[in-house]
C-alpha positions as CSV (number, residue, x, y, z in Angstrom):
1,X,143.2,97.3,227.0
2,X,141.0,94.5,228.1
3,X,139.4,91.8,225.6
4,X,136.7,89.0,226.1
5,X,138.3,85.5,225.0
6,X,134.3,83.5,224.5
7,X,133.5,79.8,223.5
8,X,131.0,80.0,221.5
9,X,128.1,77.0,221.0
10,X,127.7,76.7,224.2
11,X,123.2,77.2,225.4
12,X,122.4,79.0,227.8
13,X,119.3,79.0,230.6
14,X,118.3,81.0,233.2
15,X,117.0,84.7,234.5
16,X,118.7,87.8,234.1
17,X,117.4,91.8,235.0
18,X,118.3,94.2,233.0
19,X,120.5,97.2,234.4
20,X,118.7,100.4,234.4
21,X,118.6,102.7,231.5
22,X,121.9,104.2,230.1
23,X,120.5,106.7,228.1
24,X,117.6,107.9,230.9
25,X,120.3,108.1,233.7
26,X,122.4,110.4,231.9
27,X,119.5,113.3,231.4
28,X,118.0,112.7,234.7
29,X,121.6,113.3,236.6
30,X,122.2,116.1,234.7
31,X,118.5,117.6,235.5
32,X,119.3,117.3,239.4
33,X,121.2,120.7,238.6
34,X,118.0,122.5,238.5
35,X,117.3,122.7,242.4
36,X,119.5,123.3,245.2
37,X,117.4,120.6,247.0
38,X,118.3,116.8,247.3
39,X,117.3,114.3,244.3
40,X,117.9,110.9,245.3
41,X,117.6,108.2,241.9
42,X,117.5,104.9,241.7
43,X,118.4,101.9,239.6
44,X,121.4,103.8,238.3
45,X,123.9,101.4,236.6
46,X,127.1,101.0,237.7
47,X,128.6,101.5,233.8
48,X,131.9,103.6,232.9
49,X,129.8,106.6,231.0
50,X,127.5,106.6,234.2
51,X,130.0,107.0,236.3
52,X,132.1,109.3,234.6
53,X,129.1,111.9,234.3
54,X,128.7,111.1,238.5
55,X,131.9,112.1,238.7
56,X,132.2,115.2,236.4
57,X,129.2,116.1,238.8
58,X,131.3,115.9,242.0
59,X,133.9,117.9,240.6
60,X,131.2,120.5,239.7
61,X,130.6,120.7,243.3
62,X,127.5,118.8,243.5
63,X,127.3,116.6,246.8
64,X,127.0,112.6,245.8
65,X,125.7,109.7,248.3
66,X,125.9,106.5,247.6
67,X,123.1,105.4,249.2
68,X,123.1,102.2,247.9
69,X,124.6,99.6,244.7
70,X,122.1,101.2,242.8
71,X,120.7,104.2,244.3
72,X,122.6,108.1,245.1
73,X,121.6,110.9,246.3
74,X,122.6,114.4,244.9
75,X,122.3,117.8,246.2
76,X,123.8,120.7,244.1
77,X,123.5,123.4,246.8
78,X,126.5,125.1,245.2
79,X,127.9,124.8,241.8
80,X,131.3,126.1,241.0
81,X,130.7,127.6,237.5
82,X,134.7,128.8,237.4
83,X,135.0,124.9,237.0
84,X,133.9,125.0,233.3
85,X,137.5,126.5,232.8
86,X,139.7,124.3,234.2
87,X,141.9,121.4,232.3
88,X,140.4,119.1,233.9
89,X,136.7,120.0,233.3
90,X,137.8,120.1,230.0
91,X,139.3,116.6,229.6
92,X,136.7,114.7,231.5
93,X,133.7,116.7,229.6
94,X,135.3,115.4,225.9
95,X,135.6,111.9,227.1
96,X,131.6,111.7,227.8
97,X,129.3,113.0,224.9
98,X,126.4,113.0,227.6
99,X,128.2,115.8,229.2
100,X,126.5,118.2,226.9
101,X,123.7,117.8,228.9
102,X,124.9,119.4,231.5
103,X,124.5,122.8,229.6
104,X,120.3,123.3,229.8
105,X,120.7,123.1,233.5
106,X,123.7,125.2,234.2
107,X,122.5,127.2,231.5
108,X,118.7,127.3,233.3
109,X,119.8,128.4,237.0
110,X,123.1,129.9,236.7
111,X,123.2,132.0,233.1
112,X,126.4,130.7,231.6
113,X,128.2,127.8,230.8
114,X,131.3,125.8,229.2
115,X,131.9,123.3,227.4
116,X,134.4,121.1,225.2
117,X,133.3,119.5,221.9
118,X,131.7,116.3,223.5
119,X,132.9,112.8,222.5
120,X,131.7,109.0,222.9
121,X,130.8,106.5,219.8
122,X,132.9,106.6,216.9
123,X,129.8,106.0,214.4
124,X,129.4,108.9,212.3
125,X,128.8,112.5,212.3
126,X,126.8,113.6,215.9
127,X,126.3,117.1,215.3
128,X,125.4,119.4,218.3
129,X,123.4,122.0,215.8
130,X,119.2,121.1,217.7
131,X,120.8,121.5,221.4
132,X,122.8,125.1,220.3
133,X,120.0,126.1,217.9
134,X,117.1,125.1,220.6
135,X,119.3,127.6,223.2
136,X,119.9,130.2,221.0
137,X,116.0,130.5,220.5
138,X,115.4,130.9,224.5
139,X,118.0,134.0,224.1
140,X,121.6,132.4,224.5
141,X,124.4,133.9,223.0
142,X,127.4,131.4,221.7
143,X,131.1,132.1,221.0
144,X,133.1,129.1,219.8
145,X,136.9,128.8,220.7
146,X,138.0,126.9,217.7
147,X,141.4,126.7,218.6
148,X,140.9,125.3,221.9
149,X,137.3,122.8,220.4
150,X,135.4,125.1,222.9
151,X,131.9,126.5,223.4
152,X,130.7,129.6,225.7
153,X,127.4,129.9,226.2
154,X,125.9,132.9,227.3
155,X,122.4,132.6,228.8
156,X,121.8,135.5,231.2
157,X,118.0,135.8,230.7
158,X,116.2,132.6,228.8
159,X,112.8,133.3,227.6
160,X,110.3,131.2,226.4
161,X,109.3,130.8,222.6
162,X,108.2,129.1,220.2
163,X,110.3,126.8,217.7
164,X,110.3,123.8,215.6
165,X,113.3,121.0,215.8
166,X,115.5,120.7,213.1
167,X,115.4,116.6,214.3
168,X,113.6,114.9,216.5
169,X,117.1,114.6,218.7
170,X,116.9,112.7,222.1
171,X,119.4,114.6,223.9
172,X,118.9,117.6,222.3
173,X,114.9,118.0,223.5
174,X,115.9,117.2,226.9
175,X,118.7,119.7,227.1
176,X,115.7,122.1,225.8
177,X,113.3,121.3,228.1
178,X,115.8,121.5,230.6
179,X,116.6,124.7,229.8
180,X,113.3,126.3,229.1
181,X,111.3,125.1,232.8
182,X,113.7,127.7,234.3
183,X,112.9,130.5,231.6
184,X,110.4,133.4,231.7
185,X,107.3,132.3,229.7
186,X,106.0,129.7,227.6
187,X,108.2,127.5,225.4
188,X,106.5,125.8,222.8
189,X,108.7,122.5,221.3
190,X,107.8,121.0,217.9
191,X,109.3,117.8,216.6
192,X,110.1,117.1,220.1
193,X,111.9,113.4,220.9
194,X,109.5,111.7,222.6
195,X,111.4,108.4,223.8
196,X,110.2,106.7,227.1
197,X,113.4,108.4,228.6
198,X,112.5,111.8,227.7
199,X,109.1,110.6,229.2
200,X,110.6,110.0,232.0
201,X,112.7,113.4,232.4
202,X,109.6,116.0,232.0
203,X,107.3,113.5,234.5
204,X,110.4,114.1,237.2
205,X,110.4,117.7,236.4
206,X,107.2,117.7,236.7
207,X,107.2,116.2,240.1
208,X,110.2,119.1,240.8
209,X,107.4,121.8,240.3
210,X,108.0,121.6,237.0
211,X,104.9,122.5,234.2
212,X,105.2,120.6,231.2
213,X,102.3,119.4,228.9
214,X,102.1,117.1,225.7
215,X,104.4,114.5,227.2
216,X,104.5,111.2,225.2
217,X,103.7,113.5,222.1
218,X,106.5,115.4,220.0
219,X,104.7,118.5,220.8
220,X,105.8,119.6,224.5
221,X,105.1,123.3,226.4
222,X,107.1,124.8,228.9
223,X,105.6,127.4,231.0
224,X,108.4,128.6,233.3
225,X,108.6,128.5,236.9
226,X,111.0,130.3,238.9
227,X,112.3,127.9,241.0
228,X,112.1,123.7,241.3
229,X,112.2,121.8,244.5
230,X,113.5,118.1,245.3
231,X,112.6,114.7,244.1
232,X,112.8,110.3,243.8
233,X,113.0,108.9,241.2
234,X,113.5,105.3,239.7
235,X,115.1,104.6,236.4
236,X,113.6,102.5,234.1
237,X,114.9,99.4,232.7
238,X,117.5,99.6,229.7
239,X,115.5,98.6,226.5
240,X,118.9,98.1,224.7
241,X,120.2,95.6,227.3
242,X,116.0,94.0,226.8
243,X,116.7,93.7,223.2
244,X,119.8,92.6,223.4
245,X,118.9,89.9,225.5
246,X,115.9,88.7,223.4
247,X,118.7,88.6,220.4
248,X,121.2,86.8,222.9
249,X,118.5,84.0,223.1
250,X,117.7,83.8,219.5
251,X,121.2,83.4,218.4
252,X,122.1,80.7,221.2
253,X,119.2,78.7,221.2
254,X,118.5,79.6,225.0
255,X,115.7,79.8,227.0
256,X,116.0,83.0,228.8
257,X,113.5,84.9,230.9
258,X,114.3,88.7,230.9
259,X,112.9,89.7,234.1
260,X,111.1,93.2,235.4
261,X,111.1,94.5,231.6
262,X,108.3,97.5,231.7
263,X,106.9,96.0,228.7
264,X,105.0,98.3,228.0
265,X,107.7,101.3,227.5
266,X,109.5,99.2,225.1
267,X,107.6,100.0,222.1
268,X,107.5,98.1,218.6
269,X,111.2,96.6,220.0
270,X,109.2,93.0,220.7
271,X,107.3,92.6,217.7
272,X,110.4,93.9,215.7
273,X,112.0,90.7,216.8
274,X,109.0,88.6,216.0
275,X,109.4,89.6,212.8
276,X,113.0,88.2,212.6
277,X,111.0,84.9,213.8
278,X,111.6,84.9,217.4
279,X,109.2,83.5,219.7
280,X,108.3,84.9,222.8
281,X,105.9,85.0,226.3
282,X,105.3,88.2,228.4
283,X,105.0,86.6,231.6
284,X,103.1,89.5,233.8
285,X,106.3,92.0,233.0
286,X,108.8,89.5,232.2
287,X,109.4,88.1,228.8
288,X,110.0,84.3,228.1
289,X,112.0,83.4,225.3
290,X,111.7,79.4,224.3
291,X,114.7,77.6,223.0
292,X,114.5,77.8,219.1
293,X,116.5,75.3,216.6
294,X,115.3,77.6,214.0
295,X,113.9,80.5,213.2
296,X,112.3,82.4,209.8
297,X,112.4,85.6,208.7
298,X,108.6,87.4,207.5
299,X,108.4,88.6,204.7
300,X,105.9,91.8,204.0
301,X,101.9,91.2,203.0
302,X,102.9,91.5,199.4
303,X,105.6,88.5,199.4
304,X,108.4,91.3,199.0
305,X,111.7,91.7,201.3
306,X,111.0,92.3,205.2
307,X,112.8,96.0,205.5
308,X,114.2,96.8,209.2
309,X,115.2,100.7,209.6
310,X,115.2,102.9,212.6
311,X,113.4,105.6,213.3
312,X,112.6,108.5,216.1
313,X,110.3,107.0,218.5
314,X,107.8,105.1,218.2
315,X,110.0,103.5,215.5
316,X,112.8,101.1,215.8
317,X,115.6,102.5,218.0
318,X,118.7,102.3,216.3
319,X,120.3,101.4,218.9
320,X,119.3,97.9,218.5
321,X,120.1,97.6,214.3
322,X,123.2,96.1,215.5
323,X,121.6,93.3,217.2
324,X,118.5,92.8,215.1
325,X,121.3,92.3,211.8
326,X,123.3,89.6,213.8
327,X,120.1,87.4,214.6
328,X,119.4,87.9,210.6
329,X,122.4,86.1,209.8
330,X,121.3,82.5,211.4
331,X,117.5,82.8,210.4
332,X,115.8,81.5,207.7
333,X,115.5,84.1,205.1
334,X,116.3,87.8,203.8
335,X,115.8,90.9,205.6
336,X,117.2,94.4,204.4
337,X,118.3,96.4,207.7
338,X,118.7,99.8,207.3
339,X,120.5,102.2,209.1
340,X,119.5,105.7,208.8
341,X,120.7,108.0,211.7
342,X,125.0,107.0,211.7
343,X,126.8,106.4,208.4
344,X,129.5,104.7,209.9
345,X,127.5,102.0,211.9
346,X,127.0,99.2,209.5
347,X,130.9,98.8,209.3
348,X,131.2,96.6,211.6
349,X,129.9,93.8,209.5
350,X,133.2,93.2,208.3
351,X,133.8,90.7,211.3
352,X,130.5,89.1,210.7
353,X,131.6,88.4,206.9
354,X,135.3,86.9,208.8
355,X,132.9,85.2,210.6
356,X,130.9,83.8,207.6
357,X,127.8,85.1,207.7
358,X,126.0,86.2,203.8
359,X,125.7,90.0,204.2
360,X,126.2,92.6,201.6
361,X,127.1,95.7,202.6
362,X,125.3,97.8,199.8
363,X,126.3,101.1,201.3
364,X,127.2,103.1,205.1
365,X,123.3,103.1,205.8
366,X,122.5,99.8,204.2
367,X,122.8,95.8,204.3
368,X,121.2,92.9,202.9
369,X,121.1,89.5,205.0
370,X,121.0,86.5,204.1
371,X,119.9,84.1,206.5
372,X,121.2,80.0,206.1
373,X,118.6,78.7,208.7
374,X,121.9,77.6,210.5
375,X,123.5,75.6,208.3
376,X,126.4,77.6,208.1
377,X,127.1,78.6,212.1
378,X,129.2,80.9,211.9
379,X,133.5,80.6,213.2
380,X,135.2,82.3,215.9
381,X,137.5,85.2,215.3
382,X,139.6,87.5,216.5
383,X,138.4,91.2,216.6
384,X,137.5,94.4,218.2
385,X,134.9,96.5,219.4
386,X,134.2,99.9,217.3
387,X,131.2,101.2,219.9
388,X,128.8,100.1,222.3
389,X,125.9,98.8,220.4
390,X,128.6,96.9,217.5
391,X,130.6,95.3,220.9
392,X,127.0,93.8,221.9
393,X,126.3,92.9,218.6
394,X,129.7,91.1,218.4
395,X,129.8,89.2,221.7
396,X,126.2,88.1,221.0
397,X,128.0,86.7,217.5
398,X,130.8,85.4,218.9
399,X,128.5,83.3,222.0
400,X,126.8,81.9,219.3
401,X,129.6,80.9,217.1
402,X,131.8,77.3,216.8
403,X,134.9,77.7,218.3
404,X,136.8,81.2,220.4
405,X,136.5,84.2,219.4
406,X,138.4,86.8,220.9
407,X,137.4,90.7,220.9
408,X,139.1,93.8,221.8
409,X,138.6,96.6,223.2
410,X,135.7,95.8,225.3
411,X,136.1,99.5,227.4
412,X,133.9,100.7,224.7
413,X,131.1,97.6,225.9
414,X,131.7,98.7,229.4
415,X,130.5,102.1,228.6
416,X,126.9,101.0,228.3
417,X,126.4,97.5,230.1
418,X,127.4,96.3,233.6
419,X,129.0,93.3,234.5
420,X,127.7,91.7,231.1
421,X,130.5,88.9,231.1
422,X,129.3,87.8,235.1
423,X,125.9,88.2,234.1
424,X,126.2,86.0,231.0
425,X,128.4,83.8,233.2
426,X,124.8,82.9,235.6
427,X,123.3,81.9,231.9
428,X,126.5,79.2,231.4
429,X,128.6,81.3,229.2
430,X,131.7,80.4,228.8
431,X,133.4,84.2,228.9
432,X,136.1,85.6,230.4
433,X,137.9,88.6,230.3
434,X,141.5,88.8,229.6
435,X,144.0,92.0,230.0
């Protein structure tokens, strides 16, 4: 197990490009399933979750080029369904929670699918209930193996209908929608996500021969087609790694200019930031974030608390919480940030409070921030990663902190960002990774 030993204090200066989006890539490899014909993507990031789904693919039977660093192209001519059974299907599939993704396509063109109880962050119940529910309502027929943790899907003929979402879930709309452009008839989807990656997805299908309306809106229809055709496509950048970096900035005092951003897919993420008191430019599509000594916290129109919380799209992803708590903690001010979606995602705060920054955890969805204005920077530690988004969080801390920190762990950073320690080197950080 590897683990980042950083000096923190250290300010850093230069460009860096965001990788392409995590969470787009892993719906848009699985949707390649629906045609026979080549889809060649690019901007995929080389990341371990990435690459384990490209892989899961292969052993599917699906024919991967590399075509380039960043770009593949896929043909799944012939899919061996019988692989769904096998140990290692089964093993690989558990390991990756965007694996369950794979079901709406397989599910679309070849009537039945497997698949293990899906794993990845350790942040709370995940339940699976809007992707089984949405296929149960297009006609499929489930039988869980609760001795072996395992789901068979029938789907054998998928027809449209009508339903309304139990949650507007990400992956659970796409794994709809990928289902339903493949089923006889019109599928009407209420409460649908409607994330800039799930814009993304239906405007691909789309381009397939798909015939989707309402996208940007949670209200999407489906009228089935009976077969789609091949595609290109380019992934967008990751808005996670853009906030991130915006945070990064903040909390080291940097100038940074986050290049090639798609500004204007990334939502209320900027002016979220703004209101944690960090300045920035959008330079044509890149944003420019000014070296800050300090930085203040707003406060609402009425004088009372500034609340941050997450929320389905348009809202605050909550992927990000993590980052925008951390900056909190060496502004000028209070701020309540509130976790809604994961009840076990605000625990990592524990290392920030090692670390000595003023936060109260008032309960699994909720902490209050107290921000010294820097007086108190916080001290290197030793600790680990508990997920993607808290490792960020962390290593954003611990660049920002007096003294070495050490964290643990870092697979679980590696899932969702590439080369972030040589990519932080080219800024001047002083990172390095240790076995």
């Amino acid at each position: 197990m590897s683990s980042f030993r950083i000096k923190g204090g250290q300010r850093l200066k230069g460009e860096i490009i965001p990788q392409g989006a995590k969470n787009e890539a892993l719906q848009i490899l699985c949707a390649m399933l629906l045609t026979s014909e080549p889809v060649t993507v690019h901007n995929i990031p080389d990341i371990v979750d990435v690459n384990k789904l490209i892989e899961l693919l292969a052993d599917l039977g699906c024919k991967v080029e590399k075509l380039s660093s960043q770009s593949y192209r896929f043909t799944a001519t012939n899919i061996n369904i019988a692989h769904f059974e096998t140990d290692s299907y089964k093993k690989k599939a558990a390991a990756l929670r965007g694996s369950v993704m794979l079901l709406g396509p397989i599910l679309a063109r070849y009537g039945k699918a497997s698949i293990p109880k899906p794993g990845g962050d350790k942040i709370g119940r995940r339940r699976l209930d809007t992707h089984f529910l949405g296929f149960q309502n297009l006609g499929a027929k489930f039988n869980f193996d609760a001795e072996g943790n395992f789901f068979h899907i029938d789907a054998s003929e998928l027809k449209g209908t009508y339903m309304l979402l139990d949650e507007a879930s990400v992956t659970g709309t796409a794994n709809i929608v990928m289902a339903a452009v493949l089923a006889k008839g019109t599928t009407t989807i209420y409460y649908a996500a409607c994330e800039p990656y799930l814009q993304q997805l239906c405007s691909m299908l789309n381009r397939m021969g798909a015939k989707i309306s309402g996208i940007g809106s949670n209200l999407l229809t489906i009228e089935g087609v009976a077969k789609l055709k091949g595609t290109e496509h380019t992934l967008l950048p990751d808005m996670i790694e853009i906030g991130s970096f915006i945070g990064l900035a903040a909390m080291t005092r940097s100038e940074i200019t986050i290049k090639n951003c798609r500004i204007d897919m990334l939502g209320i993420i900027p002016e979220t930031f703004k209101k944690l008191g960090i300045k920035m430019e959008f330079r044509g599509d890149d944003i420019f974030i000014p070296a800050q000594e300090h930085i203040e916290i707003e406060s609402f129109i009425d004088g009372s608390i500034l609340t941050i919380a997450d929320a389905p799209w348009p809202g605050f992803t909550p992927d990000l919480i993590s980052v925008a708590l951390v900056v909190a903690t060496q502004a000028k001010g209070t701020v309540l940030i509130h976790q809604k979606m994961f009840e076990s995602r605000l625990f990592f705060v524990d290392n920030l409070i090692d670390m000595g920054a003023q936060i109260i955890l008032c309960d699994p969805h909720r902490a209050t921030i107290t921000g010294l204005d820097r007086k108190y920077p916080l001290r290197g530690i030793k600790m680990s990663s508990p997920d993607i988004r808290a490792g960020v969080a962390l290593l954003i801390a611990a660049l920002s902190a007096q003294g070495e920190s050490e964290i643990s762990n870092v697979e679980q950073i590696d899932r969702g960002y590439q080369d972030i320690e040589g990519r932080l080197k080219k800024l001047g950080a002083q990172i390095e990774r240790v076995a």
